[in-house]
TORMI-633954 format. One line per 10 residues: for each residue x negated, y, z of N, C-alpha, C. Coordinates in nm, 4 decimals. Each point is the difference from the previous one (the first is absolute). Example, Ala and Ser with C-alpha at 12.3 -4.5 7.8 and 13.67 -1.06 7.14 Angstrom:
% residues 2
-1.3190 -0.5690 0.7800 0.0890 0.1190 0.0000 -0.0900 0.1200 0.0000; 0.0350 0.1050 -0.0720 -0.0820 0.1190 0.0060 0.0770 0.1090 0.0730
END
This chain:
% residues 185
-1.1687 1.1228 0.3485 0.1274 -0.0446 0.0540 0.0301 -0.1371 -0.0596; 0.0164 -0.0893 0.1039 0.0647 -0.1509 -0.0434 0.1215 -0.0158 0.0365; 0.0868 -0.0109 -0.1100 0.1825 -0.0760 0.0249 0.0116 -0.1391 -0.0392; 0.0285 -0.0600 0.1239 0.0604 -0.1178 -0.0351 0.1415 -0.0162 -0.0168; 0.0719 -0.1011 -0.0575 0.1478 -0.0222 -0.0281 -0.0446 -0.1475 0.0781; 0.1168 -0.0964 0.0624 0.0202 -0.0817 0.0190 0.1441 -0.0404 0.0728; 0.0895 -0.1071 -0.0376 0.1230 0.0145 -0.0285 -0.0547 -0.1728 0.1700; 0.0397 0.0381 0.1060 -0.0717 -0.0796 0.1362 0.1270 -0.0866 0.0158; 0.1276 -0.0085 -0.0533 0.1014 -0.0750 0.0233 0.0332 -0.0154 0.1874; -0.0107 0.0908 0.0328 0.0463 0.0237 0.1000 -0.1408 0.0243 0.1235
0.0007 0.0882 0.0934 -0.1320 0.0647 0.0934 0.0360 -0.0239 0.0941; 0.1441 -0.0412 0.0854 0.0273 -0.0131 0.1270 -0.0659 -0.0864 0.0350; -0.0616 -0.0206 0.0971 -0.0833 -0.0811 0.1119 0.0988 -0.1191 0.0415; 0.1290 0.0570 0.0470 0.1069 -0.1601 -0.0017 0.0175 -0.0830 -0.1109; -0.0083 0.0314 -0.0626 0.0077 -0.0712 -0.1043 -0.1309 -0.0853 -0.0478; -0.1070 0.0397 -0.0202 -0.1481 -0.0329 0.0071 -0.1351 0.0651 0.1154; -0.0134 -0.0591 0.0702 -0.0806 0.0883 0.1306 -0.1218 0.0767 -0.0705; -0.0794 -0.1283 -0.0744 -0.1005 0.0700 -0.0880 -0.0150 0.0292 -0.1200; 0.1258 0.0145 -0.0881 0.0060 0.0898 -0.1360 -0.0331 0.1395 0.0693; 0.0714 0.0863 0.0874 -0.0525 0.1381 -0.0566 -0.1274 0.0006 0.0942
-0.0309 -0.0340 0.0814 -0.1712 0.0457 0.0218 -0.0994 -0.0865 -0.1441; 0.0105 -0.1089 -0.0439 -0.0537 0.0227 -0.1209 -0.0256 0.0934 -0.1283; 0.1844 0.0386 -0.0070 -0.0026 0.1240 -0.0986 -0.0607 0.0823 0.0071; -0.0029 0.0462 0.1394 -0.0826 0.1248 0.0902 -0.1689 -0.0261 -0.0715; -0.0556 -0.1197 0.0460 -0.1221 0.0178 -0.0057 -0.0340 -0.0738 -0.1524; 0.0898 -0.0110 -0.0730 -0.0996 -0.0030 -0.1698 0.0387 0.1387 -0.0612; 0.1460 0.0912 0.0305 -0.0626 0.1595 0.0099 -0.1244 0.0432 0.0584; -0.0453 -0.0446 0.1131 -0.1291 0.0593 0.0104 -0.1257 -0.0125 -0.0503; 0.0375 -0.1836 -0.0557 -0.1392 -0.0253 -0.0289 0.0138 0.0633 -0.1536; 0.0946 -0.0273 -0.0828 -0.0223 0.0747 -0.1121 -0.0115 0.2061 -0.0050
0.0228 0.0238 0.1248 -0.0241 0.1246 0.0032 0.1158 0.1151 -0.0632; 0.0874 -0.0764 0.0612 0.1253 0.0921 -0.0502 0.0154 0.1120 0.0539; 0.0820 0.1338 -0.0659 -0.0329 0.1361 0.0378 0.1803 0.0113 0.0338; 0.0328 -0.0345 -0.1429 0.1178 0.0100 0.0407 0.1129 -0.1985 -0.0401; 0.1114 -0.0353 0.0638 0.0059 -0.0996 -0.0306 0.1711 0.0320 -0.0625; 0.0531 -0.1092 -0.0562 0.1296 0.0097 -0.0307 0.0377 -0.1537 -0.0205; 0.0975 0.0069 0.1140 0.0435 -0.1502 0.0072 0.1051 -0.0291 -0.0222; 0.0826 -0.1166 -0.0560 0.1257 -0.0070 -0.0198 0.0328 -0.1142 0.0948; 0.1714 -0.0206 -0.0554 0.0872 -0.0949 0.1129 -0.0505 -0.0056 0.1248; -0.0424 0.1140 0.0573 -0.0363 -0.0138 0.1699 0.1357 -0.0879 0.0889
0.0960 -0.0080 -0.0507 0.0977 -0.0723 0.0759 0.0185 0.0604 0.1344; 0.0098 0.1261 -0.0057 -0.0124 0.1356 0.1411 0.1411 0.0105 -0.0524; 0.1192 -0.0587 0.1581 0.0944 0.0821 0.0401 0.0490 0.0928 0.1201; 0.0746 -0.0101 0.0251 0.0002 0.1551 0.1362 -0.0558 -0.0419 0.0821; -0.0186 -0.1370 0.0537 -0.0276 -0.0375 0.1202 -0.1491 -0.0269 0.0260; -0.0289 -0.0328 -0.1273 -0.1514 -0.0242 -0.0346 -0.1330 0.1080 -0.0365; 0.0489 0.0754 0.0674 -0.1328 0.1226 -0.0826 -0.0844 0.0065 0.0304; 0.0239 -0.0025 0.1555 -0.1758 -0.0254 0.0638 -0.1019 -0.0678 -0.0522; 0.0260 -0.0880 -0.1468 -0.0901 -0.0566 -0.0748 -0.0681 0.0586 -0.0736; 0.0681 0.1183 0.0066 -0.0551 0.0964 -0.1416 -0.0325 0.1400 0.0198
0.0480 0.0235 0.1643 0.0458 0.1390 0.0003 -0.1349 0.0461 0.0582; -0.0622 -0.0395 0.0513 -0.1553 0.0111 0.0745 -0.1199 -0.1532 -0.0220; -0.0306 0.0398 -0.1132 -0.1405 -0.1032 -0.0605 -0.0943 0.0672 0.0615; -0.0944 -0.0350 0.1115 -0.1338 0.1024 -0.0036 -0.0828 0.0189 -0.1351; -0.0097 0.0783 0.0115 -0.1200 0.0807 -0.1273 0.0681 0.0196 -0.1170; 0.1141 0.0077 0.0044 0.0703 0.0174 -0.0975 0.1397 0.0807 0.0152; 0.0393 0.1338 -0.0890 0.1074 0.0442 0.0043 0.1004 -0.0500 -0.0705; 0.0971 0.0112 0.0822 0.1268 -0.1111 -0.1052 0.1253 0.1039 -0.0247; 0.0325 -0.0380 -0.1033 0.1569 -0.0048 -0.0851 0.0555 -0.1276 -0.0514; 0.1564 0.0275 0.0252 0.0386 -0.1493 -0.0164 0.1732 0.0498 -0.0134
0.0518 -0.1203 -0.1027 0.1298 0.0030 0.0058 0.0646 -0.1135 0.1183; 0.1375 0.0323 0.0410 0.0562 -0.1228 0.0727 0.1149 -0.0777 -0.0716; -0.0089 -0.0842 -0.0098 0.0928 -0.0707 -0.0822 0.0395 -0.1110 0.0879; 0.0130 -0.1194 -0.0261 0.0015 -0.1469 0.0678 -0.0953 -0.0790 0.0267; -0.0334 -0.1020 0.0991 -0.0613 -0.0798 0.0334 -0.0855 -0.0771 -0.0665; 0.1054 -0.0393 -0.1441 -0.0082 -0.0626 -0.0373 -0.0265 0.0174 -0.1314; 0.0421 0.0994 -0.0939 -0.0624 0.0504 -0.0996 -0.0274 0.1574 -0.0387; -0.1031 0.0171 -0.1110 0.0272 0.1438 0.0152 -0.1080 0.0542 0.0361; -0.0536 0.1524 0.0131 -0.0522 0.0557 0.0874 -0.1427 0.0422 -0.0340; -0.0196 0.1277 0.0295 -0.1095 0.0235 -0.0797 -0.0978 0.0981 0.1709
-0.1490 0.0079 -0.0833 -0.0837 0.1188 0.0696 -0.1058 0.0488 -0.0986; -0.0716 0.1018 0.0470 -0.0615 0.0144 0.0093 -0.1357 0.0704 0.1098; -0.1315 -0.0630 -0.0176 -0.1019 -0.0178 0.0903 -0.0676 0.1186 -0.0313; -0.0517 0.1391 0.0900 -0.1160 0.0358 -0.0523 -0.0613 0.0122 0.1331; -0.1521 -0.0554 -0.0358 -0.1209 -0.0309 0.0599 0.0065 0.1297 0.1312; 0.0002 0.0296 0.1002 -0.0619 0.0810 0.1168 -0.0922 0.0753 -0.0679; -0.0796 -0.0428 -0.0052 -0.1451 0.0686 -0.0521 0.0047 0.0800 -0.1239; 0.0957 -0.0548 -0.0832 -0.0341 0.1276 -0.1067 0.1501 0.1224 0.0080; -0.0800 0.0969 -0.0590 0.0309 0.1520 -0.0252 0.1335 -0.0219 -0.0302; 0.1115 0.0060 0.1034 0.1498 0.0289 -0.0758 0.0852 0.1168 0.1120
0.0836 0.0224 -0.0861 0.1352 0.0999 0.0437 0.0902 -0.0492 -0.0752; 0.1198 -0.0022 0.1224 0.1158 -0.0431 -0.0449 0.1019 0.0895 -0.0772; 0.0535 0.0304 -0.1069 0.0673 0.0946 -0.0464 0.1745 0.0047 0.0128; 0.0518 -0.1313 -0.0376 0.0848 -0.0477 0.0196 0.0278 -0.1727 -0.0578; 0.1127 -0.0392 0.0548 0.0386 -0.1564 -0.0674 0.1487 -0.0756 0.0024; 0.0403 -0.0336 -0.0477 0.1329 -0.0229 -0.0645 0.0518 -0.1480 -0.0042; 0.0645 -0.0545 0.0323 -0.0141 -0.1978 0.0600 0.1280 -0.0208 -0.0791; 0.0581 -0.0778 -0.1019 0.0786 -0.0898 -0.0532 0.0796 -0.0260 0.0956; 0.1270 0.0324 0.0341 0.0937 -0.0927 0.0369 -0.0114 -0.1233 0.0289; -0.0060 -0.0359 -0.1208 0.0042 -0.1765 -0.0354 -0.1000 -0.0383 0.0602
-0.1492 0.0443 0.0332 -0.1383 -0.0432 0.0458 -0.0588 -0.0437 -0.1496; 0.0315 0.0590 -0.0785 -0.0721 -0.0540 -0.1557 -0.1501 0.1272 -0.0084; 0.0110 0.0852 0.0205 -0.1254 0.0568 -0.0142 0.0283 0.1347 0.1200; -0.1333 0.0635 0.0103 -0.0742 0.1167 0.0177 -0.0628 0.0637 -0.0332; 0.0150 0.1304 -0.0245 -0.0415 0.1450 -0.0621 -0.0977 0.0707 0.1408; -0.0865 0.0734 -0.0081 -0.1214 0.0170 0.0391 -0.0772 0.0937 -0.0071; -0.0027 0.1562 -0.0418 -0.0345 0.1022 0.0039 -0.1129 0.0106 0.0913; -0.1162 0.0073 -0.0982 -0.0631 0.0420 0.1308 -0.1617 0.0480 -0.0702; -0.1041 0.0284 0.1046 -0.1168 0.0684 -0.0491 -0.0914 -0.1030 0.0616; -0.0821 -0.0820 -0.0937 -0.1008 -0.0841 0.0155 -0.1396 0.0592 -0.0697
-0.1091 0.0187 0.1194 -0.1024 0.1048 -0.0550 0.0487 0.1112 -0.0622; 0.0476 0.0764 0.1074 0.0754 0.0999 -0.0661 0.0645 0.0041 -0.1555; 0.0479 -0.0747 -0.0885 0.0689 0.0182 -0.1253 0.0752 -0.0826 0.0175; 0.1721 0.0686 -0.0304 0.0981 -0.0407 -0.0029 0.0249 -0.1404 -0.0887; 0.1344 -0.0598 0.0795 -0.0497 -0.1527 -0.0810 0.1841 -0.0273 0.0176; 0.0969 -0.0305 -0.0473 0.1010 -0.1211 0.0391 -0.0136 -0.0987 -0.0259; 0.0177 -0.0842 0.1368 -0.0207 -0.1530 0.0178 0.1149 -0.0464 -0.0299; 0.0181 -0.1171 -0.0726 0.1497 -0.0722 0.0183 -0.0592 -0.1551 -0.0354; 0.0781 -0.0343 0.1267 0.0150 -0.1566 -0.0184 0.1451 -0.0616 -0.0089; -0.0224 -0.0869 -0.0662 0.1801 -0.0703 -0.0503 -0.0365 -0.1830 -0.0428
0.1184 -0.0043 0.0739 0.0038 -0.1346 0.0046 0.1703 -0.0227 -0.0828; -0.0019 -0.0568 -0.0664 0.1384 0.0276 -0.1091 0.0012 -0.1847 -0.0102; 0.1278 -0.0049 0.0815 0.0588 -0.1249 0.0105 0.0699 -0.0767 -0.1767; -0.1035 -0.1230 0.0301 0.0952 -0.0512 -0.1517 0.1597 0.0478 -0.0357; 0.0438 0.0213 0.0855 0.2050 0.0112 0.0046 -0.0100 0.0951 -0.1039; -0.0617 0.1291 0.0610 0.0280 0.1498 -0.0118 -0.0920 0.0567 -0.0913; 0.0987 0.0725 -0.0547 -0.0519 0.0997 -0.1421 -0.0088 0.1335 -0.0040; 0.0922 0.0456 0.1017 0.0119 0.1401 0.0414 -0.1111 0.0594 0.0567; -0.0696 -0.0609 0.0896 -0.1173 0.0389 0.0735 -0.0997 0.1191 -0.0745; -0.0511 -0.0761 -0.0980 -0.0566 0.0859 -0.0997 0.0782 0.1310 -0.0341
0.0799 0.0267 -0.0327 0.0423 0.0575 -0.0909 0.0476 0.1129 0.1437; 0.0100 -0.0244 0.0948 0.0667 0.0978 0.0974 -0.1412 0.0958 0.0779; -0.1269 -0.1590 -0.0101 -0.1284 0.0713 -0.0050 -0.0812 0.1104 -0.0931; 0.0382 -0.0393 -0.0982 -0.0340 0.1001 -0.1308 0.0804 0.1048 -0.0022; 0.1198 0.0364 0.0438 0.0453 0.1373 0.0371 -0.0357 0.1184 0.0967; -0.0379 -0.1565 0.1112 0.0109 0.0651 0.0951 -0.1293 0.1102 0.0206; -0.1634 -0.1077 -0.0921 -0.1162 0.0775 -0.0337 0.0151 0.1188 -0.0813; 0.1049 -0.0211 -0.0965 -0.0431 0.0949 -0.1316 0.0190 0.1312 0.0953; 0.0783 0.0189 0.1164 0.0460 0.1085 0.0922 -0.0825 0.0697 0.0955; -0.1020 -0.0853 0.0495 -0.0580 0.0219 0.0952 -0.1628 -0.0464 -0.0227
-0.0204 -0.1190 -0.0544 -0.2216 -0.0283 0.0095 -0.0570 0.1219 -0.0015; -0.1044 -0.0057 0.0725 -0.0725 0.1133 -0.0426 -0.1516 -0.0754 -0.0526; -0.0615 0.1099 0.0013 -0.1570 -0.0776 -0.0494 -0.0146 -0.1033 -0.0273; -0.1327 -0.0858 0.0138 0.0290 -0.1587 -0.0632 0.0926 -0.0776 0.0484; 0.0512 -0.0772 -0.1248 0.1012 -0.0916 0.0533 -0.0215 -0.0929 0.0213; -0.0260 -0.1253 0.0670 -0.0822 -0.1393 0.0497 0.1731 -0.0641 0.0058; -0.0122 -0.0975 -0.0694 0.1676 -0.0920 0.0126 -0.0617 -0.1294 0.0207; -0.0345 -0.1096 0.0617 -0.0025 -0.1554 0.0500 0.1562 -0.0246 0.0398; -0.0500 -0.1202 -0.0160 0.1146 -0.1212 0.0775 -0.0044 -0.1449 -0.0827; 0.1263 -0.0395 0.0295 0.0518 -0.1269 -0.0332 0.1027 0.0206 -0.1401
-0.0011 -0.0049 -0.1217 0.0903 0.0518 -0.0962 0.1106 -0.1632 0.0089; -0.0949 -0.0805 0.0472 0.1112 -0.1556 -0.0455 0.0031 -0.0112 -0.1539; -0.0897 -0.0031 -0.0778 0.0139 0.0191 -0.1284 -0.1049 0.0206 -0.0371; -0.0811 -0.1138 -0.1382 -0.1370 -0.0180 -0.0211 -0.0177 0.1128 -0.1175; -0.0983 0.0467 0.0721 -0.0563 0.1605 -0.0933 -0.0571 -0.0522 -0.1407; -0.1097 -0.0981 0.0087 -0.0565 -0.0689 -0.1284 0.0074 -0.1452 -0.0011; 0.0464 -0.0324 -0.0928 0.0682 -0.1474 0.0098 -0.1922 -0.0983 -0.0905; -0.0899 0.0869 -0.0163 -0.1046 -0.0343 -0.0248 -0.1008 -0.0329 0.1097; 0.0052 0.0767 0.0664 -0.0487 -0.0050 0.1308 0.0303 -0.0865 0.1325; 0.1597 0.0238 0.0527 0.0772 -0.0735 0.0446 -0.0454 -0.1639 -0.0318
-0.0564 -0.0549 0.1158 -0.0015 -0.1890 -0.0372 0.1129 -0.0957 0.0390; 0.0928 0.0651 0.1034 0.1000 -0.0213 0.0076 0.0831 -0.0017 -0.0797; 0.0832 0.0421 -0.0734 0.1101 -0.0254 -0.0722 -0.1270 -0.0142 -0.2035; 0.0723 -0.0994 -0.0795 -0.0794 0.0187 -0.1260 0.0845 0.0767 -0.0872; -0.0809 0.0364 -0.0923 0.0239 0.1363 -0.1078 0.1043 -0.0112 -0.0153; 0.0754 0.1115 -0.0826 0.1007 0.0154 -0.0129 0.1297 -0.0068 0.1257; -0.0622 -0.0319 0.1226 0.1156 -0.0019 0.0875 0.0658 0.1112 0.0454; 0.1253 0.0328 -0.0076 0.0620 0.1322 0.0292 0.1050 0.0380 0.1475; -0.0663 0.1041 0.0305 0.0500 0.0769 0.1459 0.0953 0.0531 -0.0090; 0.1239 -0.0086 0.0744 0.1406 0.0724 -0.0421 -0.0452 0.1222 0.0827
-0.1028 0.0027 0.0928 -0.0491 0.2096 0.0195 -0.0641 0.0281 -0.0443; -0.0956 -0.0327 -0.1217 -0.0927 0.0165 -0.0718 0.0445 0.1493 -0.0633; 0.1568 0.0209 -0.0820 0.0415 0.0475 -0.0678 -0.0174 0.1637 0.1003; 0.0227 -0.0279 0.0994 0.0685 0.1058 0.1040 -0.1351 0.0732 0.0237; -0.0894 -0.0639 0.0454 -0.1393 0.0320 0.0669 -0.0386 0.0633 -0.1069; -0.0180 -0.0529 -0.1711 -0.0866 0.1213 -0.1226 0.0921 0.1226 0.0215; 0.1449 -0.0194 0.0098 0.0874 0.1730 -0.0284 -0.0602 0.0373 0.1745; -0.0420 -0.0264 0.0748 -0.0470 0.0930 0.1372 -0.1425 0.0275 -0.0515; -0.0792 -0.1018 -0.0694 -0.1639 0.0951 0.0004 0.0524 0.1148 -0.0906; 0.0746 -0.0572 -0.1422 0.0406 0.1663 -0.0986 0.0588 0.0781 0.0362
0.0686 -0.0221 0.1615 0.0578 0.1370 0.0262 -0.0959 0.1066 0.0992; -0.0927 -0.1096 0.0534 -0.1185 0.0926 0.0636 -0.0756 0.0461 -0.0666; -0.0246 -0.0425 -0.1116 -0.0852 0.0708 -0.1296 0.0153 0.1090 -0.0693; 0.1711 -0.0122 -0.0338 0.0404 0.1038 -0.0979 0.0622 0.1123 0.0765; 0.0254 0.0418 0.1132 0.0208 0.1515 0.0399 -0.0956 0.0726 0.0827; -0.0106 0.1080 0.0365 -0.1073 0.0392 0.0435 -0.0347 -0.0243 0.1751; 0.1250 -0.0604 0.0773 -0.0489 -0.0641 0.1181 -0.0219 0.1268 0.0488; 0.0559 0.1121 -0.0031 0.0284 0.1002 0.1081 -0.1270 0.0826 -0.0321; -0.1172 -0.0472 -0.0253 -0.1609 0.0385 0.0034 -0.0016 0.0991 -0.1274; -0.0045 0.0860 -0.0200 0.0292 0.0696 -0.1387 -0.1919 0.0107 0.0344
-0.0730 -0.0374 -0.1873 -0.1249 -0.0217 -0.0057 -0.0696 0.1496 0.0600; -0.1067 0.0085 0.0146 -0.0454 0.1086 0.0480 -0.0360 0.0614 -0.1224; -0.0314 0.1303 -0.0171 -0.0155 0.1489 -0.0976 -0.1510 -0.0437 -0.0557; 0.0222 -0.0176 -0.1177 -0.1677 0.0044 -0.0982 -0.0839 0.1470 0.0348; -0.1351 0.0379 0.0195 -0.0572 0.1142 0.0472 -0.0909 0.0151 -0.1600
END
């Protein structure tokens, strides 16, 4: 299984004719199984951008035109069932239940706008309640994970969501995420 993340700053075709058939086909050439894209810039009027990709099953939030907006891609071809899925209000992320090669997996993609701090934290409740089996989280955090790595901003530079994003990985870490471990034999 291959996941890509990529944050496309918007997929509507009005807006760029050939951004999303490009997107389309470097998912293919890299061989994506499943994809997760951010700021699709998908509002009510616009879905047909997203709502039928050939070869690809879609989920997607609706938000505005103009910012916002999330999906996720999984490939036609491989092994899935849909279990259930859960869309942000805001269009900041999607939750994703589902069975890829038969073993349970929640998908979530989130796109967490510089503004907003809440996002996280309403996401991390909302999992500790419901993930099941593996948990797969991508997106856009807006906020540099390793400031070593990162060539963009130099050391020491600091993310006012930086703070927010470590208390959401420790809150997916530290409870048991609904999954109580299975029985030692």
């Amino acid at each position: 299984m291959k996941l890509i993340t990529w944050n496309t700053c918007g997929i509507r075709e009005n807006a760029d004719f050939y951004k999303r058939p490009m997107i389309l086909q470097t998912l293919i050439r890299l061989q994506a199984s499943v994809a997760f894209l951010q700021e699709t810039h998908i509002g009510v009027k616009n879905t047909s951008h997203i709502k039928k990709i050939p070869g690809w099953k879609s989920f997607y939030s609706v938000h505005h035109p103009r910012s916002k907006g999330v999906a996720i891609l999984i490939k036609n071809d491989f092994h899935f069932e849909h279990i259930k899925h859960d869309i942000d209000p805001t269009g900041s992320y999607i939750v994703l239940i589902s069975k890829l090669n038969d073993k349970c997996f929640t998908l979530v993609n989130v796109y967490n706008h510089a503004k907003e701090h809440k996002v996280l934290q309403r996401l991390s409740e909302y999992l500790c309640q419901t993930a099941k089996g593996v948990l797969i989280v991508a997106g856009d955090f807006n906020t540099v994970l390793n400031t070593d790595l990162d060539q963009e901003y130099p050391t020491g530079h600091t993310e006012p969501l930086r703070p927010y994003l470590e208390e959401f990985i420790s809150s997916l870490m530290d409870p048991p995420l609904n999954n109580p471990p299975p029985p030692f034999f």
